[in-house]
C-alpha atoms as a printed R data frame, in Angstrom:
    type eleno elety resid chain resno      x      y      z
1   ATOM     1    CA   UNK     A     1 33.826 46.861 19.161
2   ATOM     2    CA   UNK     A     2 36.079 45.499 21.860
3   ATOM     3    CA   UNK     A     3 38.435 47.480 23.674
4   ATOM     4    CA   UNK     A     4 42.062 45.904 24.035
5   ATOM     5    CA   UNK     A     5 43.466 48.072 26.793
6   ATOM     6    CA   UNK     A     6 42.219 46.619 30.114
7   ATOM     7    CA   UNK     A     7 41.234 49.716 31.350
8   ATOM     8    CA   UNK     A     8 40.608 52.430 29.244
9   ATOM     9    CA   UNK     A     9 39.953 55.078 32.281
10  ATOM    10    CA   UNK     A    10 43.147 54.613 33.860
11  ATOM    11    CA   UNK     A    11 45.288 55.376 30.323
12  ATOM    12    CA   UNK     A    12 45.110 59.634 29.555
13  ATOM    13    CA   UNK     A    13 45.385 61.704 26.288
14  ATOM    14    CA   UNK     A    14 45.389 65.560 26.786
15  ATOM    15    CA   UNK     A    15 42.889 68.272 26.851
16  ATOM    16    CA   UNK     A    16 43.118 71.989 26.658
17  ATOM    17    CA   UNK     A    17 40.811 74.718 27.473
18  ATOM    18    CA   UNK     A    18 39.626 76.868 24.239
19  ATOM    19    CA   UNK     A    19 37.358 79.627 24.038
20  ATOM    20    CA   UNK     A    20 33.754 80.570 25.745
21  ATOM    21    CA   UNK     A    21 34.240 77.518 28.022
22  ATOM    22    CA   UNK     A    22 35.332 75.174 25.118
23  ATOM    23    CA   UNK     A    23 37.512 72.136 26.303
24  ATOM    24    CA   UNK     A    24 39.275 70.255 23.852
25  ATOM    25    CA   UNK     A    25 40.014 66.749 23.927
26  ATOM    26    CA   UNK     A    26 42.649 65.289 21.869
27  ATOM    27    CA   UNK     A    27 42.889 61.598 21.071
28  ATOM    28    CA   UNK     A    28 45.381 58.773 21.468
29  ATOM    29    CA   UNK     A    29 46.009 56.111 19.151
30  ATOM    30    CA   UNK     A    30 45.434 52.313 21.105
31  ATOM    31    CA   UNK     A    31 44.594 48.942 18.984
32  ATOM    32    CA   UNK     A    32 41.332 47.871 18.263
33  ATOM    33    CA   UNK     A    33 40.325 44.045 18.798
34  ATOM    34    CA   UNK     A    34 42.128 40.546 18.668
35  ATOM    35    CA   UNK     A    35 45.762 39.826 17.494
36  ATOM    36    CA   UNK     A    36 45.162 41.705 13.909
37  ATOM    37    CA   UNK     A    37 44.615 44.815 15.403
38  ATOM    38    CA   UNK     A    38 43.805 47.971 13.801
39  ATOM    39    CA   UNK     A    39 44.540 51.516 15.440
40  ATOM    40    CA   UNK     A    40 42.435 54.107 16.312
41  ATOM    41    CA   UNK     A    41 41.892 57.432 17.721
42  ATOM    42    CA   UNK     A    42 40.379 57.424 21.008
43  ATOM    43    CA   UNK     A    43 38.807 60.490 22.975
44  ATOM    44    CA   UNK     A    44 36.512 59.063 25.677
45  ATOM    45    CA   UNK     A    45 37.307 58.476 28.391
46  ATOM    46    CA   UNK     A    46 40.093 60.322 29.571
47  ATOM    47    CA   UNK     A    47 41.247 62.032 33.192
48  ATOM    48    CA   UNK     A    48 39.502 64.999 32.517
49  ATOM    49    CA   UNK     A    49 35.967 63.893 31.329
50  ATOM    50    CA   UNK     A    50 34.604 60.792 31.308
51  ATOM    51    CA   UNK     A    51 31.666 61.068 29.703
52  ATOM    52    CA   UNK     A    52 29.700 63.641 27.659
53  ATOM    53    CA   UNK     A    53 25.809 62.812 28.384
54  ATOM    54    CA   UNK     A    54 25.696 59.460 28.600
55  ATOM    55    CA   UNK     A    55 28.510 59.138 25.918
56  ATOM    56    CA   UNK     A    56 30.979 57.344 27.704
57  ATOM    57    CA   UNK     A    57 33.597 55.849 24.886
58  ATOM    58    CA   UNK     A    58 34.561 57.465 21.254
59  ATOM    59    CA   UNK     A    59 36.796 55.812 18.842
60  ATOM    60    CA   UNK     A    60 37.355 57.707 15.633
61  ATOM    61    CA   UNK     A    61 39.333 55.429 13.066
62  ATOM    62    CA   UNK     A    62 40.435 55.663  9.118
63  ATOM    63    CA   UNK     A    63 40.412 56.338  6.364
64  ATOM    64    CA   UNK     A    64 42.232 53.091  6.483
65  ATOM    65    CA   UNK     A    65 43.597 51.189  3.075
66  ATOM    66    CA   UNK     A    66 42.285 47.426  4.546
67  ATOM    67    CA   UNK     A    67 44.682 45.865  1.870
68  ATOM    68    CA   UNK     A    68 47.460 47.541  4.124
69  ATOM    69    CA   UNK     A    69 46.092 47.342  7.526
70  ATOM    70    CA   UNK     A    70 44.143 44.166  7.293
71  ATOM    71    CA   UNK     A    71 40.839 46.100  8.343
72  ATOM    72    CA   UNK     A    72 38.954 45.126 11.139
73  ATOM    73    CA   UNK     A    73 38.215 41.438 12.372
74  ATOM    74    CA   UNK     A    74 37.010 41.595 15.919
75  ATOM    75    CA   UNK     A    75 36.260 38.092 17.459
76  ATOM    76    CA   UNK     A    76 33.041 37.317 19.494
77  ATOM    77    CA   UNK     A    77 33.447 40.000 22.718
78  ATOM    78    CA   UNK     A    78 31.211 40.845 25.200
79  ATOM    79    CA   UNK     A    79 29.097 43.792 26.769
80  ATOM    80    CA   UNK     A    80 27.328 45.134 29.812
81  ATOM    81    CA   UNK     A    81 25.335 47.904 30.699
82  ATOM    82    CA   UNK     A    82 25.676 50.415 27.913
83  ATOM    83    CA   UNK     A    83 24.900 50.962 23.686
84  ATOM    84    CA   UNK     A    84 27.061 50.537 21.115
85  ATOM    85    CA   UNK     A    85 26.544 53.051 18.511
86  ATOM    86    CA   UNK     A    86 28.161 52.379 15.200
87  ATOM    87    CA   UNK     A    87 28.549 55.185 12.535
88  ATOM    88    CA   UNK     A    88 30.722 54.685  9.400
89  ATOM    89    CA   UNK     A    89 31.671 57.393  6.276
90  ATOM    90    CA   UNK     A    90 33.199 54.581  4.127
91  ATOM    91    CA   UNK     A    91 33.399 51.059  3.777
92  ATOM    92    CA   UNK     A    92 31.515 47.910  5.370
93  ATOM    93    CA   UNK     A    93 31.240 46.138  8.549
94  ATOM    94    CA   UNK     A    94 29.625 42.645  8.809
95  ATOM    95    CA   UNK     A    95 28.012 42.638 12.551
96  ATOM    96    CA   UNK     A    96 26.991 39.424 14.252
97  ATOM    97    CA   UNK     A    97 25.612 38.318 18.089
98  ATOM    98    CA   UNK     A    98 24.408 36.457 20.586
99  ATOM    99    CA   UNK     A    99 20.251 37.580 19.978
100 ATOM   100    CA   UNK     A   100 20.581 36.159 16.586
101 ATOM   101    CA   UNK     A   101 21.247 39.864 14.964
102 ATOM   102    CA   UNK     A   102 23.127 40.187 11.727
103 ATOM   103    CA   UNK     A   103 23.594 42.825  9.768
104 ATOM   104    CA   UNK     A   104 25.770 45.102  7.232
105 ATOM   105    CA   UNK     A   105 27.052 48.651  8.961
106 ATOM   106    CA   UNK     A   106 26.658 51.201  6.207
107 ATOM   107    CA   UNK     A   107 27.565 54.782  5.498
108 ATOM   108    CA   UNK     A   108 25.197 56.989  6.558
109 ATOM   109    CA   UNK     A   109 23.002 53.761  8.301
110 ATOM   110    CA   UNK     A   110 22.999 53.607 12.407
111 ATOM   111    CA   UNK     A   111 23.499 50.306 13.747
112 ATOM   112    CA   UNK     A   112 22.755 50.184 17.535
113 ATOM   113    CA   UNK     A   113 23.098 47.452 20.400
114 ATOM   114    CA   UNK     A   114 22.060 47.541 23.511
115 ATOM   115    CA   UNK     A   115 23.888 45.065 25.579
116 ATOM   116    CA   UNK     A   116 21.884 45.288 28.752
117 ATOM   117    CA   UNK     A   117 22.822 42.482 31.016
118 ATOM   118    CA   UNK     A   118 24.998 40.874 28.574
119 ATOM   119    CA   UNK     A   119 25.236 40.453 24.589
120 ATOM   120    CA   UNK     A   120 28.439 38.795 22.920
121 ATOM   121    CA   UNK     A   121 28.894 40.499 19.056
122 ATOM   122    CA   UNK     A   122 31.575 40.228 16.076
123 ATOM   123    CA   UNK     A   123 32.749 42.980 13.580
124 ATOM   124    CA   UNK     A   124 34.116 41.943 10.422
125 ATOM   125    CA   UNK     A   125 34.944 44.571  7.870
126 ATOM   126    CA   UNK     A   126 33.566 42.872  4.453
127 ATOM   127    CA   UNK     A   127 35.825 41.391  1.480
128 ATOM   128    CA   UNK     A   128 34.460 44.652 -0.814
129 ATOM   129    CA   UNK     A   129 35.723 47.213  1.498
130 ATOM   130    CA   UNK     A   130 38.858 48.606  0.464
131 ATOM   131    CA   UNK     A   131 38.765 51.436  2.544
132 ATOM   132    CA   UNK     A   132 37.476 51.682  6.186
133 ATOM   133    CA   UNK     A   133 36.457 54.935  8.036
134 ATOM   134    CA   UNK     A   134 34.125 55.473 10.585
135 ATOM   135    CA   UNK     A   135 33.493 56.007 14.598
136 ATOM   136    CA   UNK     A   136 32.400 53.160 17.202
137 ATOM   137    CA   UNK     A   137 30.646 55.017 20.130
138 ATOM   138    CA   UNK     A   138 29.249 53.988 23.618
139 ATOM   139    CA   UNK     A   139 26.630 55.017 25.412
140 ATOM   140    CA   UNK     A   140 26.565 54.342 29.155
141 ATOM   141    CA   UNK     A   141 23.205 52.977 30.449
142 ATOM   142    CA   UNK     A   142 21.335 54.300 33.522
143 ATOM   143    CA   UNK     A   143 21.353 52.315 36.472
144 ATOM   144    CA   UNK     A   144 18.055 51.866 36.316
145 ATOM   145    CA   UNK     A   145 18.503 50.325 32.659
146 ATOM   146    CA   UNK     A   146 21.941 48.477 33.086
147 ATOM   147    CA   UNK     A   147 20.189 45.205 33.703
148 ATOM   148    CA   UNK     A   148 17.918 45.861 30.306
149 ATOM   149    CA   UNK     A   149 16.856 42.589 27.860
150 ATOM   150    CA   UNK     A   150 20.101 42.869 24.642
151 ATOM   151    CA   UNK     A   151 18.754 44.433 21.473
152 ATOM   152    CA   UNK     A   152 20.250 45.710 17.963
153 ATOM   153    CA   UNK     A   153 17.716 48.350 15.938
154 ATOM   154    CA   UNK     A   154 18.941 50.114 12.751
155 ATOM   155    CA   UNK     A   155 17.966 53.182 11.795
156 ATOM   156    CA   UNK     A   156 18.983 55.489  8.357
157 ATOM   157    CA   UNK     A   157 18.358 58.674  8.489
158 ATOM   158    CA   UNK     A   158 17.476 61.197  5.892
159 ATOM   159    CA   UNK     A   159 19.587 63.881  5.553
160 ATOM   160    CA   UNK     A   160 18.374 67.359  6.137
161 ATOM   161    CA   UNK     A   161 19.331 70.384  4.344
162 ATOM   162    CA   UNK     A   162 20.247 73.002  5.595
163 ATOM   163    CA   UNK     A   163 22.056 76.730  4.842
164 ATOM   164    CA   UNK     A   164 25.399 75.722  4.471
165 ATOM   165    CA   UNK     A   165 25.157 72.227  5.754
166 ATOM   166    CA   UNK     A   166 23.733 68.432  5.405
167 ATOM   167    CA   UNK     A   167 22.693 66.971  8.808
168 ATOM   168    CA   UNK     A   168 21.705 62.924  9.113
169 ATOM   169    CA   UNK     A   169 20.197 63.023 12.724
170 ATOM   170    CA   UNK     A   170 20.685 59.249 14.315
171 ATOM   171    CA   UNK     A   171 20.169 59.889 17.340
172 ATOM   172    CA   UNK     A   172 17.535 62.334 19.389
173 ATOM   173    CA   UNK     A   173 16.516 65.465 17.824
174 ATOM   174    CA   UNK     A   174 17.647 68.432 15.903
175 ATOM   175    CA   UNK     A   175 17.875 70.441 12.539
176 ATOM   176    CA   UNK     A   176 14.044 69.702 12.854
177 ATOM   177    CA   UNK     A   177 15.262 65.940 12.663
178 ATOM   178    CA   UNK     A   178 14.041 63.148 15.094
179 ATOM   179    CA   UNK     A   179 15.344 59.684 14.976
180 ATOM   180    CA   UNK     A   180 12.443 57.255 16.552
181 ATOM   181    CA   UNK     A   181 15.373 54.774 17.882
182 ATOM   182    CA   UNK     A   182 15.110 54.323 21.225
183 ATOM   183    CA   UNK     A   183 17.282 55.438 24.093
184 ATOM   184    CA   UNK     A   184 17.551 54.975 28.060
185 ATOM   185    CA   UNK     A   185 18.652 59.057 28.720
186 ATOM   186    CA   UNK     A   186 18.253 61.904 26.393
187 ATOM   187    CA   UNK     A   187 20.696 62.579 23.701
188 ATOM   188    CA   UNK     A   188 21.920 63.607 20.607
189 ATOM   189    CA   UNK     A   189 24.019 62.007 17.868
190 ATOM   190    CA   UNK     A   190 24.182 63.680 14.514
191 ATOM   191    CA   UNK     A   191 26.512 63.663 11.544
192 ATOM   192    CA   UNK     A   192 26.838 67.287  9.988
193 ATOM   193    CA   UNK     A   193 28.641 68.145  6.621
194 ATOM   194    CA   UNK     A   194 29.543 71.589  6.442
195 ATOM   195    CA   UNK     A   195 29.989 72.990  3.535
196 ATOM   196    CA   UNK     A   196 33.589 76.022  3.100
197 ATOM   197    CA   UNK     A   197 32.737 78.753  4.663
198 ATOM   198    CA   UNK     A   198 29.395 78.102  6.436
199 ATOM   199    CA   UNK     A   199 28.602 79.316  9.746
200 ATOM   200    CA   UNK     A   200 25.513 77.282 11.231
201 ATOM   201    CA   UNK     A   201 23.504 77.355 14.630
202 ATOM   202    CA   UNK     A   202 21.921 73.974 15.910
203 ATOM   203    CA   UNK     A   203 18.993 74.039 18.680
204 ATOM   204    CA   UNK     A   204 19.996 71.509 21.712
205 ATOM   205    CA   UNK     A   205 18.717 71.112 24.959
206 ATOM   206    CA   UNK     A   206 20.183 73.696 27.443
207 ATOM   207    CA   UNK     A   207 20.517 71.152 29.941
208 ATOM   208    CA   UNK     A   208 22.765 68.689 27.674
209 ATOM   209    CA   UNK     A   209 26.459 68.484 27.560
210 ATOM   210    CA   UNK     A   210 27.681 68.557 23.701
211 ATOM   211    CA   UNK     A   211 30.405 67.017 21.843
212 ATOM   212    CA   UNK     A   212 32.124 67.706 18.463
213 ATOM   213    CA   UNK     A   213 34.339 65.409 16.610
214 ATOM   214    CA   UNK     A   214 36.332 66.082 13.750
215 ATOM   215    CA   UNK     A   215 36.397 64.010 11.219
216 ATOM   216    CA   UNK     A   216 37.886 66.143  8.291
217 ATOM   217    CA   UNK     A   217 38.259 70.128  7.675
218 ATOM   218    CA   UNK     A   218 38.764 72.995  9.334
219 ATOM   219    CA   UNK     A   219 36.166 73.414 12.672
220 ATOM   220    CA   UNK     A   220 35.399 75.958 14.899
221 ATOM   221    CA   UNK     A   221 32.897 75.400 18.538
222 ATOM   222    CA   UNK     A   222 32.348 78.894 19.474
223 ATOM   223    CA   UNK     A   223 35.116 79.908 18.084
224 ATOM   224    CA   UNK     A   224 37.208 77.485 19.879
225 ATOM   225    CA   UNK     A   225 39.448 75.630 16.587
226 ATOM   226    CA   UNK     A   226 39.609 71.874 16.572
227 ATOM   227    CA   UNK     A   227 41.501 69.886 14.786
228 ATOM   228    CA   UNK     A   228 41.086 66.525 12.849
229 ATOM   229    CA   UNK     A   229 40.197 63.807 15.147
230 ATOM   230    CA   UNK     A   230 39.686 66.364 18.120
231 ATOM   231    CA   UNK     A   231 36.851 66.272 20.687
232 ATOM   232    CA   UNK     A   232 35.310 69.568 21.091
233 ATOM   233    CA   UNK     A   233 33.419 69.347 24.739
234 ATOM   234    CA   UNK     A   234 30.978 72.436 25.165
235 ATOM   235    CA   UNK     A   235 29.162 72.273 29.352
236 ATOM   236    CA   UNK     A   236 25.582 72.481 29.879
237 ATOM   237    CA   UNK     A   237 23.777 75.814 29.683
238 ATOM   238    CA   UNK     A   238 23.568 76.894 26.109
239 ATOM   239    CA   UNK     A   239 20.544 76.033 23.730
240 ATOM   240    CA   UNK     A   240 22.707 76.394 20.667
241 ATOM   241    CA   UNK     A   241 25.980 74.770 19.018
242 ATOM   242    CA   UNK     A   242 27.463 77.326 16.722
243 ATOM   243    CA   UNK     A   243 29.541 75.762 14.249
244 ATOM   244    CA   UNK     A   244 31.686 76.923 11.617
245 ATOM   245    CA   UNK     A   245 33.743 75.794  8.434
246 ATOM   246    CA   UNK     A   246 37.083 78.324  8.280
247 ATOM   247    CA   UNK     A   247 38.881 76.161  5.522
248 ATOM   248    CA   UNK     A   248 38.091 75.787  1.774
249 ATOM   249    CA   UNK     A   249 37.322 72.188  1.466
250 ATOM   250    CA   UNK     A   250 33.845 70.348  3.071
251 ATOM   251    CA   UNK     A   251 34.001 69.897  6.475
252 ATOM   252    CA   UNK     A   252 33.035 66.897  8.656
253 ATOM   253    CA   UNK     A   253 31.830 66.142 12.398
254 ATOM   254    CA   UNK     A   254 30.011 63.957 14.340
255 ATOM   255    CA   UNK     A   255 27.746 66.375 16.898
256 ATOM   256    CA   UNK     A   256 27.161 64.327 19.891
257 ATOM   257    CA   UNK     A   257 25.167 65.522 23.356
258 ATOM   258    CA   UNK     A   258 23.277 64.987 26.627
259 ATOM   259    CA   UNK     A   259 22.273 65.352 29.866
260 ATOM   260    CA   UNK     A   260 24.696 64.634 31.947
261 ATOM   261    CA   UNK     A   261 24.159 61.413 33.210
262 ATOM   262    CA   UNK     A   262 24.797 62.280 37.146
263 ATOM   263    CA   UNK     A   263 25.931 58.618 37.921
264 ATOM   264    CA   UNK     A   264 29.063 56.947 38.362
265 ATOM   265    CA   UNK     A   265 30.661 53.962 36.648
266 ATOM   266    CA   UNK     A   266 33.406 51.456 36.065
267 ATOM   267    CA   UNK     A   267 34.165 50.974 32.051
268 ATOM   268    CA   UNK     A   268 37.045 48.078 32.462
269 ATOM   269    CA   UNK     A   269 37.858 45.851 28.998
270 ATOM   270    CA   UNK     A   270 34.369 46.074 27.446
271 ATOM   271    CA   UNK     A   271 31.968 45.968 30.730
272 ATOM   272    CA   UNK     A   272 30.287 49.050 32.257
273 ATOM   273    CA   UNK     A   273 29.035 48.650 35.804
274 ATOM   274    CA   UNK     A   274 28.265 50.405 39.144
275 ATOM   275    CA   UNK     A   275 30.883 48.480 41.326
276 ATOM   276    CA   UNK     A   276 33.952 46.390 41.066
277 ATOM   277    CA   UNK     A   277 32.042 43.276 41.913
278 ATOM   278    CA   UNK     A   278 30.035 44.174 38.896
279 ATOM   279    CA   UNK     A   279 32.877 43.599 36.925
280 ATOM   280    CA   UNK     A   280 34.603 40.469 38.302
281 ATOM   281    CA   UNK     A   281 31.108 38.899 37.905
282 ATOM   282    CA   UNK     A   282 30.763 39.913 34.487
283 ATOM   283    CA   UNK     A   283 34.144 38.862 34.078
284 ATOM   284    CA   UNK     A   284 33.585 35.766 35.579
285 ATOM   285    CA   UNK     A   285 30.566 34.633 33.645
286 ATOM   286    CA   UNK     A   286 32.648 35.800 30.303
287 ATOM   287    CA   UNK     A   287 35.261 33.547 30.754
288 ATOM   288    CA   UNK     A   288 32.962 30.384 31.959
289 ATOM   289    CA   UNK     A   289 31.028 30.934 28.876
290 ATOM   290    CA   UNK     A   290 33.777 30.661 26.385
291 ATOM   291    CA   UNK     A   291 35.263 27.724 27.969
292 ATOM   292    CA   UNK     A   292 31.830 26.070 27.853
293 ATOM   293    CA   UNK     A   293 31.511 25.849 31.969
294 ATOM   294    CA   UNK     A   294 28.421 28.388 32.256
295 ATOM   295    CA   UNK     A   295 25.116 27.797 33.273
296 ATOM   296    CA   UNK     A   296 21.953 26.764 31.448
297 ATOM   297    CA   UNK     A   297 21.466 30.450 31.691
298 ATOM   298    CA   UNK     A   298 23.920 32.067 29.845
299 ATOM   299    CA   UNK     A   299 24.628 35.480 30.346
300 ATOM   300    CA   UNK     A   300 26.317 36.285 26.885
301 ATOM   301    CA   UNK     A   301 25.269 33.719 24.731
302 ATOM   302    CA   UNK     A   302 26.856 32.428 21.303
303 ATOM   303    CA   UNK     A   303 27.965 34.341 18.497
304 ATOM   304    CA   UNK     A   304 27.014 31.982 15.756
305 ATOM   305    CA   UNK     A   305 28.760 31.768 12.077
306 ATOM   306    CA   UNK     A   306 31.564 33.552 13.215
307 ATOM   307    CA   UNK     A   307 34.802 31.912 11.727
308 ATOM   308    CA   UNK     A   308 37.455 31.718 15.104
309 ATOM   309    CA   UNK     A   309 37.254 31.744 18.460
310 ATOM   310    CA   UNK     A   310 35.998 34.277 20.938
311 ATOM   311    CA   UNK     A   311 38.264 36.921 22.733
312 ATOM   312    CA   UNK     A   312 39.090 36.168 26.154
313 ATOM   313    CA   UNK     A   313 38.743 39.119 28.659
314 ATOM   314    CA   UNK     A   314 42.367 40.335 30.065
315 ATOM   315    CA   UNK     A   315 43.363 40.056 33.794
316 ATOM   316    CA   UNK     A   316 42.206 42.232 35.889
317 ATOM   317    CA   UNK     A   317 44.411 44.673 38.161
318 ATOM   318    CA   UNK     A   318 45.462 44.048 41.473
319 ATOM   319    CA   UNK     A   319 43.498 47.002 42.656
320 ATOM   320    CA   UNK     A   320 40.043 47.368 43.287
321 ATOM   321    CA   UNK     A   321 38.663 49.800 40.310
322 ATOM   322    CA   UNK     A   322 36.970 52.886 41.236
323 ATOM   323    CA   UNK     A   323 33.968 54.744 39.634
324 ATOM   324    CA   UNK     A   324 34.570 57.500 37.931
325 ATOM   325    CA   UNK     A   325 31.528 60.205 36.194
């Protein structure tokens, strides 16, 4: 998923403290992807936190009538040095790139790319979907891993049942769930249905940062409320996440966690690196490529059986950019 703002750090939306240490993160709305864009809700990054883990970018979008909106069409984009984690609740997203990869995104099925040193992808929401929902997620890559060979895996879980709740673990382990897809740091990435009423304790990590997003009902993080399309952020320390359902109807979240990654970087258009050089390289090579002046050795590579052309990367600022984490 491409970002259009050309630099997502430097471009706020609010947080307030809550309860027990809770901080809550409320999203902005910004457009998603080439001249037919489609809004979403964005919640990472922000001034205040920057990452949760290695979770470094969370886009929450829909339910969203694609006969009125147009759904999503994202040309050929690029990526560096992080994961792209794609989640959706309804509809269908056509995924394409540059290692030869394609694939359908499905509810309830994880599709996951690792860019690495480079890997150019599409996202085309499919002529059957009529309505689109879902969450596009990054994860930040170590430095040790930023210069990792591209990938895509897919991965669907089985849900687990639980007292007052239905968990699909994608990501890391809990709910006695493990999901064998492969990541560079330790984390956590779990949808969880709660049902009206339900109160429910998951196991985590003491060491790992934890997010909660709303996606629908009425949520409470130790007793901090959240609202739809908030980002509950709870700090390292605690080997539970208590969750609970105060409203009548089902509730929804995506549970998200950590360890905190204890680096810094520079997320600018849809590149994640360790220095501003990383960036006007990456950059660089980007815009070479898509004019057809790059090496034998691409970096990105071709996005083949995509219909249009690729999407240019923005200028960059006048100022150097700084690392944030």
């Amino acid at each position: 998923m491409s970002n259009v703002e050309a630099n997502s750090v430097e471009k706020r939306c609010e947080s307030r403290p809550g309860g027990e240490g809770i901080e809550v993160l409320s999203p902005r709305e910004v457009p998603l992807g080439g001249p037919r864009a489609m809004p979403v809700r964005r919640t990472l990054p922000q001034r205040e936190r920057s990452l949760i883990g290695a979770w470094c970018f969370a886009d929450h979008y829909g339910p969203d009538d694609v006969g009125l909106t147009g759904g999503m069409n994202v040309p050929p984009h690029p990526h560096t040095g992080l994961q792209t984690v794609s989640w959706l609740f309804t509809g269908e997203i056509e995924h394409r790139d540059s290692i030869g990869s394609h694939a359908m995104v499905r509810p309830g099925e994880l599709n996951l790319m690792t860019a690495g040193r480079g890997i150019a992808h599409s996202e085309v929401s499919t002529p059957e979907t009529r309505i689109l929902h879902g969450a596009q997620l990054w994860v930040a890559l170590p430095a040790s891993a930023q210069d990792a060979p591209p990938a895509f895996d897919t991965y669907a879980p089985e849900p687990v049942e639980l007292d007052g709740a239905t968990v699909r673990v994608f990501l890391g382990t809990t709910a006695g769930s493990t999901s064998p897809v492969h990541t560079f740091s330790p984390l956590l990435g779990a949808e969880v249905l709660l049902d009206p009423g339900a109160d429910v304790t998951f196991d985590i990590e003491p060491g790992f940062e934890v997010g909660v997003l709303v996606d629908e009902g009425d949520v409470r993080l130790r007793g901090t409320p959240l609202k739809w399309a908030e980002l509950g952020y709870q700090p390292p320390g605690s080997s539970v996440v208590a969750l609970r359902n105060t409203g009548e109807t089902r509730a929804r979240l995506l549970l998200l966690g950590g360890e905190p990654l204890g680096e810094q970087v520079i997320m600018w258009w849809n590149f994640l690196g360790r220095s501003h050089d990383d960036i006007v390289g990456y950059r660089r090579d980007w815009q070479s490529e898509i004019r057809g002046a790059g090496s034998a050795d691409y970096r990105f590579g071709t996005v083949e059986g995509y219909d249009g052309s690729a999407l240019p990367a923005p200028e960059l600022p006048n100022s150097r950019l700084k690392p944030r984490g």
